[in-house]
N, C-alpha and C positions, 0 to 999 in steps of 0.2 A: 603412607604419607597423607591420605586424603583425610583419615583419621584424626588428622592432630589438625587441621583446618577448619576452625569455628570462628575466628574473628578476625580481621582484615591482618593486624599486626603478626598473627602467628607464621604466615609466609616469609615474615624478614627473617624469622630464626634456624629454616633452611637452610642448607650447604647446596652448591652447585649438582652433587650427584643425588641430593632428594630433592631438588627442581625438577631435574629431571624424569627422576619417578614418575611423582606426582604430576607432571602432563601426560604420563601414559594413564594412570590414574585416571586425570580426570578423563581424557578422553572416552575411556570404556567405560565409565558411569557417564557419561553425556549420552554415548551412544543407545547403552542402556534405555535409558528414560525416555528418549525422541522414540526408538525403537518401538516404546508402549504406548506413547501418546500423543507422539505427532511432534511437528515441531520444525523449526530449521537447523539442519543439521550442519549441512558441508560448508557454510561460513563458520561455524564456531570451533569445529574441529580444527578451523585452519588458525583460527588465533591463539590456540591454546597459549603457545611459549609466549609469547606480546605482549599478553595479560597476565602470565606470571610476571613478568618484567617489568612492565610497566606498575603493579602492583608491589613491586620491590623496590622499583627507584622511588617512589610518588608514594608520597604520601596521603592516601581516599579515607574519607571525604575530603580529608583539609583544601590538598588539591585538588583539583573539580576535572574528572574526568566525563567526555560528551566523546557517547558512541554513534556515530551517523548510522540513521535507520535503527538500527539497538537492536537487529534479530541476531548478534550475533555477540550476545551479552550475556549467555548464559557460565562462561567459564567467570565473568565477572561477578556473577550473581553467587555463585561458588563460593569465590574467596571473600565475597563480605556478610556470609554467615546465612546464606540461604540454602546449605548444600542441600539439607532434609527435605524444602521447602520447595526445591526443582524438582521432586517426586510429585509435586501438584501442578506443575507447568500446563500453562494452558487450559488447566482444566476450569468448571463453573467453580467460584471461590479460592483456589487456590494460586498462586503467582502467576504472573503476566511473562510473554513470550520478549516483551519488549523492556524497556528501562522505565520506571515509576516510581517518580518522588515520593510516592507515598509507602512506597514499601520498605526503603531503606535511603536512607542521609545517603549511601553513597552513589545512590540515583539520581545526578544531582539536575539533570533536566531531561524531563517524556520526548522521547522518539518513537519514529514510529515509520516515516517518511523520510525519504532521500533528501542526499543535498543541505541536508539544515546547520550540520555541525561546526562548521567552520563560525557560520555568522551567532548562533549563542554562545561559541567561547568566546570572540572576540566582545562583545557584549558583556562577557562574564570577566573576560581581561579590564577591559574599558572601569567599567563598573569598582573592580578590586583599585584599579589606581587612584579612584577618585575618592575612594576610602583607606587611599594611602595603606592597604594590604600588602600582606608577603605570602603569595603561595603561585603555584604553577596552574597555566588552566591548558588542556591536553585535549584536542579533538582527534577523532579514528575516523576517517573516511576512508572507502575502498576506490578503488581506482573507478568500476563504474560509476558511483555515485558522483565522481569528477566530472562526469559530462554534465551533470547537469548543470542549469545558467547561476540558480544561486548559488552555488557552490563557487563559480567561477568569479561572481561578485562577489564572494568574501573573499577569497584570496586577492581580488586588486584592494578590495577595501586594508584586510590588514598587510600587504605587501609596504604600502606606502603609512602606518600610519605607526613603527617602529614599538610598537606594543607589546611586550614579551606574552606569548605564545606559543602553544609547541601545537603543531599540525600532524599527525603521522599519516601517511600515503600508505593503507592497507593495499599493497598492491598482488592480488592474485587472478588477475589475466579476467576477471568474470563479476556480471554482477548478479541479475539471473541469469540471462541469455546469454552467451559469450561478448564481448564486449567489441564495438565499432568505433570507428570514428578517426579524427587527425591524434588527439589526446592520447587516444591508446597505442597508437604507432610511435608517437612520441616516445610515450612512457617502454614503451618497447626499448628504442634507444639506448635510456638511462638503465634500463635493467643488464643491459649487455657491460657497463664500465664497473670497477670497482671503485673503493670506497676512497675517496680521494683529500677528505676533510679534519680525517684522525690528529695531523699533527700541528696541523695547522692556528689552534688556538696556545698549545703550548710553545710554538715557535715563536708566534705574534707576542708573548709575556716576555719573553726571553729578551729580544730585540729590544721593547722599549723600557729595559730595564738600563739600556746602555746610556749613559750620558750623552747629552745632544744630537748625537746623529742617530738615536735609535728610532725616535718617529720617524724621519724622514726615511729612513732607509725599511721602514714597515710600508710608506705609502708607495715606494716604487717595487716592492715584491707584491702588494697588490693588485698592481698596475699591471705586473708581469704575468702573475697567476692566475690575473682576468681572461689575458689576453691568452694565453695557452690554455687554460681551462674551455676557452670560447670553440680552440681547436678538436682538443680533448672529447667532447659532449655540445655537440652541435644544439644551438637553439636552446642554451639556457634559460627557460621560459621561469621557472619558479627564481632563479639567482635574479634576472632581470627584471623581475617586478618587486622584488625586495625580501627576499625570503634567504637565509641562510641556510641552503640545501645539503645535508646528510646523509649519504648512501649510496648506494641500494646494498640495505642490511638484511643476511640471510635473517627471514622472518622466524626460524624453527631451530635457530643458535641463541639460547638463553644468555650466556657467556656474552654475544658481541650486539646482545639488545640491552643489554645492563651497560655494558659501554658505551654505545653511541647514546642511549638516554640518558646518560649521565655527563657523556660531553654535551648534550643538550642544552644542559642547566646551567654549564657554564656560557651562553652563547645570550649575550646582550638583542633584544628585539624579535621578530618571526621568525621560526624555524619551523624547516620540514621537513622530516626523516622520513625516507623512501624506507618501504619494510616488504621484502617479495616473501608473501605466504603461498604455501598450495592448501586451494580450496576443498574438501575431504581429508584433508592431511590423515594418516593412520588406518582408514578404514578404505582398502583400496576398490571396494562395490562405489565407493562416492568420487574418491580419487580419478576416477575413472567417466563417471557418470556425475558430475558438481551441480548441472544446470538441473538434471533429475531429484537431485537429493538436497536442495537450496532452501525448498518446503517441501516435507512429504507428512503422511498419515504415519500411522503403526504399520512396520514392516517385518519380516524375518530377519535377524541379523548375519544368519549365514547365508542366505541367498538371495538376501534385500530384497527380496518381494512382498507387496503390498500383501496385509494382511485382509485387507478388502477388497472384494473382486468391485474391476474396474468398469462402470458402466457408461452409456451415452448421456454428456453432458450438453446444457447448454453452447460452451466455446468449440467442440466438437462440430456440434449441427452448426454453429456459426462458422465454420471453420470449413467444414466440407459445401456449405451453401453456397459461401464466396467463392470457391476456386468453381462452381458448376454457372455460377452469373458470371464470372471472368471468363470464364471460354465462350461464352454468348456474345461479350461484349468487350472488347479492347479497351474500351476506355476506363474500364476500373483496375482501380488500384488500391495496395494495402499499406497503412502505415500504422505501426508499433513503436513503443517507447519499453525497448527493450524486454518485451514480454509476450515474443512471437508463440512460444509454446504455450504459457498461462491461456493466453487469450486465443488457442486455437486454430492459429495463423500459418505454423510451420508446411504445412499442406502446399497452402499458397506460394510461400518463397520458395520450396523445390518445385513447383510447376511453371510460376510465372515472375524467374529470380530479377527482371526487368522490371517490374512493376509489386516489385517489394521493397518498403523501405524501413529498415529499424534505424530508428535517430539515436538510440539509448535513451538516458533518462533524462527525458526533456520533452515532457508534456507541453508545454509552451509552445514549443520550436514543433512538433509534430503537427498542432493543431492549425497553425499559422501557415506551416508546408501544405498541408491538406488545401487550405483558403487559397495559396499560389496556382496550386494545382488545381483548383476546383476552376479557379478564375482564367484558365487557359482551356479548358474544355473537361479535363480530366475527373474521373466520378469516386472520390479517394473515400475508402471506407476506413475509418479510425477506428482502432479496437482498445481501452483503457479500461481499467479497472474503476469503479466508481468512486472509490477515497482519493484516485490517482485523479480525475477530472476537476477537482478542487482546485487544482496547481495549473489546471490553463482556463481558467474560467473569463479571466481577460481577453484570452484570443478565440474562445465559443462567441464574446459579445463584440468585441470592437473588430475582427479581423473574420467572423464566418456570416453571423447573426444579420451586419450591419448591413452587408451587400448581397445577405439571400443565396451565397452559396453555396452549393446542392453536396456539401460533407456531411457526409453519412457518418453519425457518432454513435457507436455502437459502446454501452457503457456494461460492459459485464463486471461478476460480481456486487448487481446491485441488491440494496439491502441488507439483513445480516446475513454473516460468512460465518460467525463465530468463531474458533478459536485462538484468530489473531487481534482480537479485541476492538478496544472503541478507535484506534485510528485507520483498521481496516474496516470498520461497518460501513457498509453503502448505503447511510443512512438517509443521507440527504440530497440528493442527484437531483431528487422532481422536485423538489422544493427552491433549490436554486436554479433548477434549468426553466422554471414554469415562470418566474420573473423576465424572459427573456422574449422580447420582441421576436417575430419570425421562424419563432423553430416549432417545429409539428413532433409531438413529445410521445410514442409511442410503447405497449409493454406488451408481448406476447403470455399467452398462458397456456404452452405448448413448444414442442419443437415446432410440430409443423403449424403453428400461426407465427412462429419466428423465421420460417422458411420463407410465407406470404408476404410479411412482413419488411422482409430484406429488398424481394422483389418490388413492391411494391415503392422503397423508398430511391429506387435507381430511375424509375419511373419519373417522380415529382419534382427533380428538377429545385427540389430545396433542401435548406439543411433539415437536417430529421437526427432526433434521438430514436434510438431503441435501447431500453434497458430490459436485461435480464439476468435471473438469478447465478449466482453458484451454484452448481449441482446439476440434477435432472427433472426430467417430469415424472411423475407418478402415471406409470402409462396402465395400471388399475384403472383410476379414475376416465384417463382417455377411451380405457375398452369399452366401457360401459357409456362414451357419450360421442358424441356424430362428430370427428372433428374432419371429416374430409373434406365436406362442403364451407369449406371456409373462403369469405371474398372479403377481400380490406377495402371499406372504403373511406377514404379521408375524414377523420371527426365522427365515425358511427361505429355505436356502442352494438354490441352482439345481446341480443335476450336470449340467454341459454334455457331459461324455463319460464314460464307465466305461475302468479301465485296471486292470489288476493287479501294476506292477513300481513303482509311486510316486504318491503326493496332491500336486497343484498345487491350495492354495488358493489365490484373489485376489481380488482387491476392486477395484469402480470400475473408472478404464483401464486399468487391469493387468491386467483380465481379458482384453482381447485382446492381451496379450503372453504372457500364458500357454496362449493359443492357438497364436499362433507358435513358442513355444517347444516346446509339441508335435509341431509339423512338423518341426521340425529334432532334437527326441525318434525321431520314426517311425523314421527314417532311421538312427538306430544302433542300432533294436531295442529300446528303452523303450518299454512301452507305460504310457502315464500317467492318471491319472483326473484329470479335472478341474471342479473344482467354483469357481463363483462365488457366496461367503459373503454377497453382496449388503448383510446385515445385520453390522454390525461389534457395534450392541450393537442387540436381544437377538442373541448368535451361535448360528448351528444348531449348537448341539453334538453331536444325535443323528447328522447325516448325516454332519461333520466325522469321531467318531468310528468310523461303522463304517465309514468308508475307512481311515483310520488301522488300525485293528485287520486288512483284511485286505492293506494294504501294506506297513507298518511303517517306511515310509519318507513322508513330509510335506516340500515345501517351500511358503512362504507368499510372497508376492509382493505388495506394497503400494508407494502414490506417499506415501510417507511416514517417519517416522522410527524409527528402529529399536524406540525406546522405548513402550511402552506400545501399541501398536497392534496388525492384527491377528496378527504373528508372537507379541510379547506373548500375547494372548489363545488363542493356540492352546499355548501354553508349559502355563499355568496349567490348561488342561484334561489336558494329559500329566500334569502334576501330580499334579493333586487326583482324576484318575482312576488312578495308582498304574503307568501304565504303562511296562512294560518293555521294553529292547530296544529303542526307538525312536531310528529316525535323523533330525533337523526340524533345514533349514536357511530361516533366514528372510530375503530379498531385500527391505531397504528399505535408507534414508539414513542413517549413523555419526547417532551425537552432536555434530552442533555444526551450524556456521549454513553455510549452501552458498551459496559463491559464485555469479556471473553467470558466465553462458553461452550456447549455444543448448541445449536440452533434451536433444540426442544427445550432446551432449558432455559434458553433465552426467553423465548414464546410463551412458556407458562409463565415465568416469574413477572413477566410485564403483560399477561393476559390476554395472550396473541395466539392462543394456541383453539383447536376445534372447542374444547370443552369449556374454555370461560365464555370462548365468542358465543355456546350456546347458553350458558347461564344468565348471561349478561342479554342475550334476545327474551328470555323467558319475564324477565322482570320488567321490561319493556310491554311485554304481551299482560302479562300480569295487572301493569301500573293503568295499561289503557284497560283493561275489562273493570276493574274499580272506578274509573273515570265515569266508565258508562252507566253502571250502576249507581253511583251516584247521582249523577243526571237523569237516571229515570225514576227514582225512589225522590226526587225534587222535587 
């Protein structure tokens, strides 16, 4: 069946029993390909039949379908003519893991982040009326991604504002983490009733087709069906805020998802079809294991194990640091936004399940609880992903920032991640956190200066960042250099070597690439100083500049964007200290949003990698011995 699938229409020309096929089909090529190259898996398996369905009723592009988050878009990317094309998933140059208008018309808006889909259909509804349009506009949110607040603001926005829309409630118990909250208990609930909506628009036709008493006798079966229905399904929370609610449709019956989306279309204003998926659907190592297999690497497919041996990460050491400072000290506490495992947390919640809190997805509301809890004595460490801190950047300023309290933001995944592209790059965290009044902006270049680190910021009594990467440290580079003797002290920068022909500052992981780049320095006769800035904001300006001053040559080296971070920062000190003569080149990421890749590959193409950084010091070294020369043949 997968065979005859090359253009969005060739799916209408299907019969129910190669529907069905073709989602075991697609299934075992999906699994296939994640299997080789990473990927999220256990959402997409579970939507297979939804997106044949929905790809049957609907008509893509006409109709504009918007997948919330979009990792779970790949059976989508399938049926509109990328099958070939999902053998390059993820990879440098080939398709994206997410939804991209630029790959295909029927991408018809970039996701990437939770929570968004609701508010650009309705947008895209809005938008179609006012161009007096005829087509359907369809968003997929999963039930976690309900928790979060904008999510929660579209639904009042289009509850009351009678707009035809169709919402479908991906509901599979999980977003990464298993899912919390009042919302999911709810939805609990409604998953327990059946489908109570089915006849009810063909009985409503019927009725007022009768001569004068057929209205009136439509508005008191209304009245009646409210009122029993209210018994029925306690807490009609989507019917009461204006949504004509649909379901709960078995999500993996093609048959009764072509029918309730097709009673959809006949259904005048917001609708929202409850759809219950299981998360792995088919492949029961995920079925089993969802929140493990949500995002994974290349694995075995008969005994799902990771084809890369698994080593100590950053979230790990962060992870086992917190639970050995929490038993020191009662007053810390953890808070996650639905990403206790990502972020290295789970440790913590079985040891100290009192003083764990996962909100789900509601950066916002975690970062503001931290500021509650901060402001009663309590020493709350926040664990988020760095593209994830974007979405509570309000409550870092006006709710932690503002009043000095001592929430510890720990921002992992900073810089690039690579192969979930430019809306997972943690590109920008020091750029928009160094605009910010009161926060002490910290990056380890190790585990154990992330160790120090941690300790240190339970200490100070302020808000503090620490960013650090995805992945590990290169504990090569650590053999070979003294990291025991390590002391933090507030705003002072570490000199890891003295050199007299040029300053390598860096920050975070870059500090063992400007070690590297050292060694391939020795070797043409540079001898370089190198200082790890550790502190982004307050920065050592004393130690920064008396290397400056006796080299006169600076490069800065960051996992970040060119803008505002620490080459910025060392810019403004040349400045505002009047100095002359100075040569500072700065080694981070252009202006704009970086593609998916693997990390080397990112690093090389934008010239981030040991080998340009030393090409690019040489011509520096080069540029100044012509200078001199020249001035002395003068």
């Amino acid at each position: 069946m997968l065979e005859k699938i090359n253009k969005p229409n060739d799916l209408k020309k299907l019969n129910l029993d190669e529907k069905e096929k073709l989602a075991e089909e697609i299934r075992e090529y999906i699994l296939k390909i994640v299997s080789e190259n990473g990927g999220h898996l256990a959402s997409n398996l579970g939507v297979v039949e939804l997106t044949i369905a929905l790809h049957t009723i609907f008509d893509i592009p006409h109709d504009k379908l918007i997948w919330d988050v979009g990792h779970q878009s790949y059976v989508h990317k399938i049926l509109t003519g990328r099958k070939e094309e999902l053998k390059t998933l993820r990879k440098f140059g080939g398709i994206a893991g997410f939804p991209k208008t630029k790959e295909s018309e029927a991408d018809c808006f970039n996701t990437g982040h939770s929570s968004t889909s609701i508010s650009a259909a309705l947008g895209m509804a809005r938008a179609r009326d006012i161009k007096k349009e005829k087509n359907s506009v369809i968003a997929v949110i999963g039930d976690g991604a309900l928790t979060g607040g904008m999510a929660l603001e579209a639904l009042n926005d289009a509850g009351c504002s009678q707009t035809d829309i169709k919402v479908i409630l991906n509901d599979n118990e999980m977003s990464i983490s298993k899912n919390i909250g009042g919302l999911n208990r709810f939805l609990g609930k409604l998953r327990t009733k059946k489908l109570y909506k089915k006849s009810s628009i063909s009985l409503k036709n019927i009725l007022l087709k009768i001569p004068l008493v057929g209205k009136p006798i439509v508005k008191i079966c209304q009245r009646s069906k409210r009122a029993i229905k209210q018994l029925v399904i306690p807490k009609m929370y989507f019917e009461d805020i204006g949504f004509c609610y649909l379901g709960p449709v078995d999500g993996h019956n093609i048959k009764e998802l072509e029918n309730i989306l097709k009673l959809s279309k006949q259904v005048k204003g917001p609708v929202l079809i409850h759809v219950l998926t299981k998360k792995g659907k088919g492949y029961e190592i995920a079925e089993k294991n969802p929140d493990r297999y949500h995002a994974t690497g290349p694995f075995n497919i008969k005994t799902g194990k990771s084809k890369q041996a698994k080593k100590a990460d950053y979230s790990k050491i962060f992870g086992d640091t917190l639970v050995e400072l929490a038993e020191q000290n009662e007053k810390i506490t953890a808070i996650t936004a639905a990403m206790k495992d990502g972020t290295g947390m789970r440790k913590f919640q079985e040891k100290f399940p009192d003083r764990f809190f996962d909100v789900g997805i509601a950066e916002q509301h975690a970062l503001c609880l931290a500021a509650g809890m901060a402001k009663e004595g309590a020493i709350p460490f926040v664990s988020i992903y760095s593209s994830f801190y974007q979405r509570g950047y309000d409550q870092v300023i006006h709710d932690i920032a503002t009043q000095k309290l001592p929430v510890i933001m720990c921002v992992d995944r900073a810089g690039i991640v690579g192969a979930d592209g430019e809306t997972h790059q943690g590109m920008l965290d020091m750029a928009f956190f160094r605009l910010v009044p009161n926060l002490i902006i910290m990056a380890p270049k190790n585990f154990q200066e992330l160790r120090k680190m941690m300790k240190k910021a339970v200490e100070l009594k302020r808000p503090v960042i620490i960013r650090y990467p995805r992945g590990g440290e290169n504990s090569e580079v650590w053999k070979n250099n003294n990291t025991k003797k390590i002391n933090i002290e507030i705003g002072k920068a570490e000199k890891i070597k003295s050199g007299k022909d040029i300053t390598i500052v860096a920050i975070g992981k870059t500090v063992e690439k400007a070690i590297k780049v050292n060694e391939k320095l020795k070797e043409k006769g540079i001898d370089a100083e190198i200082i790890n800035a550790r502190f982004l904001k307050p920065l050592d300006k004393k130690t920064i500049l008396k290397s400056i001053n006796k080299t006169k040559r600076i490069v800065t080296i960051e996992d970040g964007t060119i803008i505002n971070g620490l080459g910025s920062a060392i810019k403004e000190i040349i400045v505002d200290e009047k100095l002359k003569n100075i040569e500072l080149k700065v080694f981070a990421y252009p202006d704009k949003f970086i593609e998916h890749g693997s990390v080397e590959e990112l690093e090389k193409k934008y010239g981030q990698d040991v080998e340009s950084i030393v090409k690019e010091i040489e011509k520096i070294g080069k540029t100044r011995r012509q200078n001199v020369l020249s001035t002395s043949r003068g």
